[in-house]
C-alpha positions in Angstrom: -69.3 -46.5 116.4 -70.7 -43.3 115.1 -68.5 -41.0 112.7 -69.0 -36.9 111.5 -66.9 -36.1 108.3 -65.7 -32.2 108.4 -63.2 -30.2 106.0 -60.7 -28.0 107.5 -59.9 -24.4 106.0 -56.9 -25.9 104.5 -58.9 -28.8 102.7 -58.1 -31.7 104.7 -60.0 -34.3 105.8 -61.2 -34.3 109.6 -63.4 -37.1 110.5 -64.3 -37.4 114.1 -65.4 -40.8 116.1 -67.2 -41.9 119.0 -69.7 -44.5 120.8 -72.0 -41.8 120.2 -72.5 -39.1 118.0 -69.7 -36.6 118.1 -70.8 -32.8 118.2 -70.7 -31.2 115.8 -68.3 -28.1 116.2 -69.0 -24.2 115.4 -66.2 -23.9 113.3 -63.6 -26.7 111.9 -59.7 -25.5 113.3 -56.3 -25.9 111.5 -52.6 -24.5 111.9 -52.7 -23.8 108.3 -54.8 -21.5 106.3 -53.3 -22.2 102.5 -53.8 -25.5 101.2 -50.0 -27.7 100.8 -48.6 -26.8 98.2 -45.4 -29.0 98.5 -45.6 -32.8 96.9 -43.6 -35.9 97.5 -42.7 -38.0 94.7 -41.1 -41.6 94.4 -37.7 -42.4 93.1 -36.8 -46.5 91.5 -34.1 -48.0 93.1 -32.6 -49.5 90.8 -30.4 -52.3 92.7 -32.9 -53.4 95.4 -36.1 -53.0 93.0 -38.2 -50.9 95.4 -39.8 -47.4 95.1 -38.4 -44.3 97.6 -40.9 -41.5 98.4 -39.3 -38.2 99.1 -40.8 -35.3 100.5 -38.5 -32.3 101.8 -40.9 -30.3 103.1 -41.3 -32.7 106.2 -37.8 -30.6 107.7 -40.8 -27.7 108.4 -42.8 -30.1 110.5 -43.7 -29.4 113.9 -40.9 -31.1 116.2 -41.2 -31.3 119.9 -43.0 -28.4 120.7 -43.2 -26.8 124.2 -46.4 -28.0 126.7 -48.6 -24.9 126.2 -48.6 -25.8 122.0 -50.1 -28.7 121.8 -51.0 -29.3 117.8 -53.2 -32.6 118.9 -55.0 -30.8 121.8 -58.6 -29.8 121.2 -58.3 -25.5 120.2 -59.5 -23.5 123.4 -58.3 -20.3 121.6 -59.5 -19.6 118.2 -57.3 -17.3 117.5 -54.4 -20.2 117.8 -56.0 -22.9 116.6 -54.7 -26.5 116.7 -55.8 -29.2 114.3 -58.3 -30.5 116.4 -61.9 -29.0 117.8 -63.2 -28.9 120.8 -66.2 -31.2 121.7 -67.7 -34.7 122.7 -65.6 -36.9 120.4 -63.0 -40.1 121.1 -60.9 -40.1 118.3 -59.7 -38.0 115.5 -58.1 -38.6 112.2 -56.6 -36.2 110.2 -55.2 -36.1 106.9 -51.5 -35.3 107.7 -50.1 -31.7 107.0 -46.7 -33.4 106.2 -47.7 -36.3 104.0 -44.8 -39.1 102.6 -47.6 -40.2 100.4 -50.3 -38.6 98.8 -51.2 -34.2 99.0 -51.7 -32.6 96.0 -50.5 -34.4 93.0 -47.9 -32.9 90.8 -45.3 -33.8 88.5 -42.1 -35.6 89.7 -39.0 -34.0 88.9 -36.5 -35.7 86.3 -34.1 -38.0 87.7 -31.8 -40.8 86.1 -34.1 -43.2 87.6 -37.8 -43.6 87.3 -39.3 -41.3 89.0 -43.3 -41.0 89.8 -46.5 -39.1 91.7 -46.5 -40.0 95.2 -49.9 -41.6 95.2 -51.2 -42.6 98.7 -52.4 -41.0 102.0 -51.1 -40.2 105.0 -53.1 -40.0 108.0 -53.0 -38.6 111.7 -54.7 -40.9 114.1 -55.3 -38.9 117.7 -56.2 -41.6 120.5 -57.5 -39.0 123.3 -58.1 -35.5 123.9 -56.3 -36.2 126.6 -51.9 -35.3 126.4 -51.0 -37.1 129.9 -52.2 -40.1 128.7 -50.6 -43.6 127.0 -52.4 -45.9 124.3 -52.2 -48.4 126.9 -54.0 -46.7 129.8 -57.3 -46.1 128.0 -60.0 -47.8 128.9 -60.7 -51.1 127.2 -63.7 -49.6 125.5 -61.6 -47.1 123.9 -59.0 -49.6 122.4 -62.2 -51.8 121.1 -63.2 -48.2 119.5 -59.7 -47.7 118.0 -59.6 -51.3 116.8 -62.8 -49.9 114.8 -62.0 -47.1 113.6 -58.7 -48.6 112.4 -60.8 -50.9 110.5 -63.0 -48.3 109.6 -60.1 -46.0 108.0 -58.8 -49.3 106.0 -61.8 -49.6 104.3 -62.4 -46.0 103.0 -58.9 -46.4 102.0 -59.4 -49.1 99.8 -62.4 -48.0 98.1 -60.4 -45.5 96.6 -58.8 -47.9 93.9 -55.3 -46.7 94.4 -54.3 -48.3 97.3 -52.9 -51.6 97.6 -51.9 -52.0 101.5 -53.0 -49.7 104.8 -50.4 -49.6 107.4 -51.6 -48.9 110.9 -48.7 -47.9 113.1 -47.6 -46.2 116.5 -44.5 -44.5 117.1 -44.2 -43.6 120.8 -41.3 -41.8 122.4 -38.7 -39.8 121.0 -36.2 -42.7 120.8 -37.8 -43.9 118.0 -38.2 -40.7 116.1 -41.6 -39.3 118.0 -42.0 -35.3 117.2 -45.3 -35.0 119.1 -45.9 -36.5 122.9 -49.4 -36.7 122.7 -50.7 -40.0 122.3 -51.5 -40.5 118.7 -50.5 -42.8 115.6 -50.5 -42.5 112.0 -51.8 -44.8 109.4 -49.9 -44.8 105.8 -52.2 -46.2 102.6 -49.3 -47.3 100.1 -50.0 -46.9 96.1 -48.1 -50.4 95.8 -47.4 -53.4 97.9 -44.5 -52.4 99.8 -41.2 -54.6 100.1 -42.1 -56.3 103.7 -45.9 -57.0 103.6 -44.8 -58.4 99.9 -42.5 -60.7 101.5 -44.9 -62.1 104.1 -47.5 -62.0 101.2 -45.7 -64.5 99.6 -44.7 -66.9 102.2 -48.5 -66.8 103.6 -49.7 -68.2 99.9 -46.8 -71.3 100.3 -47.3 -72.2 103.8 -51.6 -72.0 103.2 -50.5 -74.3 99.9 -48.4 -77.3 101.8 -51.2 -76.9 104.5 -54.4 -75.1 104.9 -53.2 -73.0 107.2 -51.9 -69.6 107.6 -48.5 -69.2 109.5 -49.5 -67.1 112.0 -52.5 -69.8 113.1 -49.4 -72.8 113.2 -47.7 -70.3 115.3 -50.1 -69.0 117.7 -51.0 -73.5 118.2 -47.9 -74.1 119.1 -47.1 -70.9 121.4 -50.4 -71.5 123.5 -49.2 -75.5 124.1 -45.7 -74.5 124.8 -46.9 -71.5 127.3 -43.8 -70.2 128.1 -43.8 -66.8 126.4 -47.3 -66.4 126.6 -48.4 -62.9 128.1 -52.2 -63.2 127.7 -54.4 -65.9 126.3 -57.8 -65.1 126.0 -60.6 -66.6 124.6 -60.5 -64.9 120.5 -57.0 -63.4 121.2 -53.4 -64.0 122.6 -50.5 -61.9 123.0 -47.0 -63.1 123.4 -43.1 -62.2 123.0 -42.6 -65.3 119.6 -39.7 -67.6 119.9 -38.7 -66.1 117.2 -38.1 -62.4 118.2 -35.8 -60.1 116.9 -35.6 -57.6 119.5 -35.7 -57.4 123.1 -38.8 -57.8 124.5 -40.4 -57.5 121.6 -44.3 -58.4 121.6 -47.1 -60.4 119.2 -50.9 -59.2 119.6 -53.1 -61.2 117.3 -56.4 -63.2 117.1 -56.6 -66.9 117.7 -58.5 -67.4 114.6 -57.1 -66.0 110.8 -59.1 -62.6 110.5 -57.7 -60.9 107.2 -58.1 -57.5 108.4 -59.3 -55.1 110.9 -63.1 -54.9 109.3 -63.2 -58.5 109.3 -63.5 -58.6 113.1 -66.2 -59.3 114.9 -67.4 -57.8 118.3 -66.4 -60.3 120.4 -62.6 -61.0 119.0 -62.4 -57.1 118.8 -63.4 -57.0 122.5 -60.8 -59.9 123.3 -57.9 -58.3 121.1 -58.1 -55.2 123.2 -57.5 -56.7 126.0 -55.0 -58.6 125.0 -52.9 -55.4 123.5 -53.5 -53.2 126.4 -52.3 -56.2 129.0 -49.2 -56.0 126.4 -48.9 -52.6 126.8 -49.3 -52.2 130.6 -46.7 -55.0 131.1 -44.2 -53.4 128.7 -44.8 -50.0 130.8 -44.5 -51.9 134.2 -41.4 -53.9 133.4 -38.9 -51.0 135.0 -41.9 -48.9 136.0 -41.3 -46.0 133.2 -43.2 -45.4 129.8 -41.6 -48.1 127.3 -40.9 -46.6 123.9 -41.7 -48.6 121.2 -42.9 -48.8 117.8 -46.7 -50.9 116.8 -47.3 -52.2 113.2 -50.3 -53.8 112.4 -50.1 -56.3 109.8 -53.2 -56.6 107.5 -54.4 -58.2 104.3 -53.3 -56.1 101.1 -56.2 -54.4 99.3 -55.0 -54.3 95.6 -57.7 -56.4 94.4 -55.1 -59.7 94.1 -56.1 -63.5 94.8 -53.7 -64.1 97.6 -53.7 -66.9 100.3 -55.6 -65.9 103.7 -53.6 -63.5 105.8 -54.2 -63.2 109.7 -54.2 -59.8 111.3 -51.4 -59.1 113.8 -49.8 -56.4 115.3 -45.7 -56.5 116.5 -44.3 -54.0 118.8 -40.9 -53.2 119.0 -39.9 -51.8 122.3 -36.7 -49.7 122.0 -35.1 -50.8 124.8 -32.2 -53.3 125.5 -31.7 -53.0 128.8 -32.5 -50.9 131.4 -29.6 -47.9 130.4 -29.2 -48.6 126.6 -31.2 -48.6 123.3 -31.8 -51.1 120.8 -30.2 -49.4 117.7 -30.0 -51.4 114.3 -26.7 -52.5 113.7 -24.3 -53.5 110.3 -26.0 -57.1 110.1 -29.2 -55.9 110.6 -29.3 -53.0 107.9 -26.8 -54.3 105.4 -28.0 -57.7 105.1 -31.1 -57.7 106.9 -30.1 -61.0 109.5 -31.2 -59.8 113.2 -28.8 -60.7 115.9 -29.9 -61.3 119.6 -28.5 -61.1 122.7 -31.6 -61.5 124.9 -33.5 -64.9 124.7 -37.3 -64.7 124.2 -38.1 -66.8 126.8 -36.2 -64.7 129.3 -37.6 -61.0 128.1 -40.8 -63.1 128.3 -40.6 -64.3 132.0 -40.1 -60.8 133.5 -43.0 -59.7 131.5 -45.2 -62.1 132.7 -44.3 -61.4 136.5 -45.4 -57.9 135.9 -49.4 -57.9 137.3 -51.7 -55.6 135.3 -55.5 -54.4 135.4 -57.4 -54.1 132.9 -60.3 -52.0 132.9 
């Protein structure tokens, strides 16, 4: 993997990746010419312990703009410059313009709560130059290069001593909230350990306790003998819909073997983990034979510097369908008390995935 670091006009962060070199451009594009002057800022909540970050000026961002203004595209006019150069380059991440976490740092305003700086970053990750595309029709080299870069990102993150967990995520499709079609994710860098990763946090250091192992690993062991809902087994890496879903079709993508985090890969499991998320992908796509939206978290080990049991690296994806005519919305169980309820088994969603061939190249 070979990186090149730029500043936009604006004083973001560009950093541009590839196999090889990328080129460097004549000139470094943005949308904006003045720095953000806008700041988020958390608020306490006081009854479910858990910091809030708001940040109004996200009602200006860009939402769904026509064909012929594309913000992700490469600039061929530099007189309307997008956020991205022209050039020999794979992937591009951005600092976002729009940022939940992190931008300039300024005061909070006075609440009747505690109130503080929104500390963190926000990032843009651009998967292709390429708008017609999908994650999961990129070549398999081009996944292994994400996986790296991913990794890459974490760890530049982390050296910043502010950050206690990296979120990398994909929205894709308007149904779950997408405001730009071309293929890109985002990766969030939290100032605190956020309420869900916490929760798995602490579960991971009682199961490794009672028995040396991390959850995922006991998992994975019993999926691979049981075989049913398996949608990929690979040497390093499987992929599966778990027994335990709590949405249709939803999907597992995780090494065999605990790895804490994405730099802790090595080249062969990276190599075997893109295969097994693109086969995800392609079968998720293939199932009615139109683009599946969905929503990819990668879960990661927290970087705040705490002793904490071994975590193992796993992405879920959340497809937004629930059948082929309606969406899977969440319901008064599911955000008032949190308990998912199902009305599609895991080993059926699993069977028609596994009838739906793929290739991966």
């Amino acid at each position: 993997m070979q990186a090149l670091d730029l500043l936009k006009p604006d004083g973001r962060r560009l950093t541009l990746y590839g196999h090889h070199a990328p080129t460097p451009p004549a000139s470094v594009p943005s949308p904006f010419a003045d720095p953000l002057a806008a700041a988020a800022h958390l608020r306490w909540h006081p009854l479910r312990g858990e910091w809030i970050s708001y940040a109004a000026f996200r009602q200006d961002r860009t939402f769904l703009p026509p064909p012929e203004y594309n913000p992700l595209a490469p600039t061929r006019d530099p007189a309307a410059p997008t956020e991205l150069p022209a050039g020999d380059w794979e992937i591009a991440v951005f600092e976002n313009r729009f940022p939940s976490l992190g931008g300039p740092l300024q005061p909070p305003p006075a609440a009747i709560v505690e109130t503080a700086p929104a500390q963190g970053a926000c990032e843009v990750v651009v998967f292709t130059q390429d708008p017609a595309t999908a994650l999961g029709a990129l070549p398999l080299a081009r996944l292994e290069l994400l996986l790296e870069v991913w990794g890459d990102r974490s760890t530049r993150l982390a050296a910043r001593g502010d950050i206690a967990w990296v979120l990398p995520f994909e929205n894709r499709g308007s149904e779950v909230g997408v405001t730009l079609h071309h293929p890109h994710g985002q990766i969030y860098a939290y100032p605190t350990l956020p309420p869900l990763p916490a929760r798995l946090d602490e579960h991971a250091s009682r199961h490794h306790a009672a028995t040396g192992r991390t959850a995922l690993q006991d998992l994975i062991a019993a999926e691979r003998g049981e075989g049913n809902r398996m949608l990929y087994a690979g040497e390093h890496a499987v992929a599966f819909v778990p027994v335990c879903a709590r949405y249709p079709y939803e999907c597992w993508v995780a090494p065999i073997a605990p790895v804490a985090d994405f730099a802790a890969l090595s080249g062969p499991v990276r190599a075997d983990l893109a295969r097994a998320l693109k086969t995800t992908l392609l079968k998720l796509d293939g199932l009615w034979q139109r683009p599946m939206p969905y929503l990819m978290a990668w879960y990661q080990a927290p970087c705040d510097g705490r002793p904490q049991a071994p975590w193992h690296l796993h992405a879920e994806i959340w497809p937004a369908y629930r059948s082929r005519e309606r969406l899977k919305y969440l319901a008064g169980t599911e955000l008032a008390a949190g308990w998912f309820a199902m009305d599609a088994l895991p080993e059926a969603t699993a069977a028609e995935l596994q009838r739906v061939e793929v290739l991966l190249t």
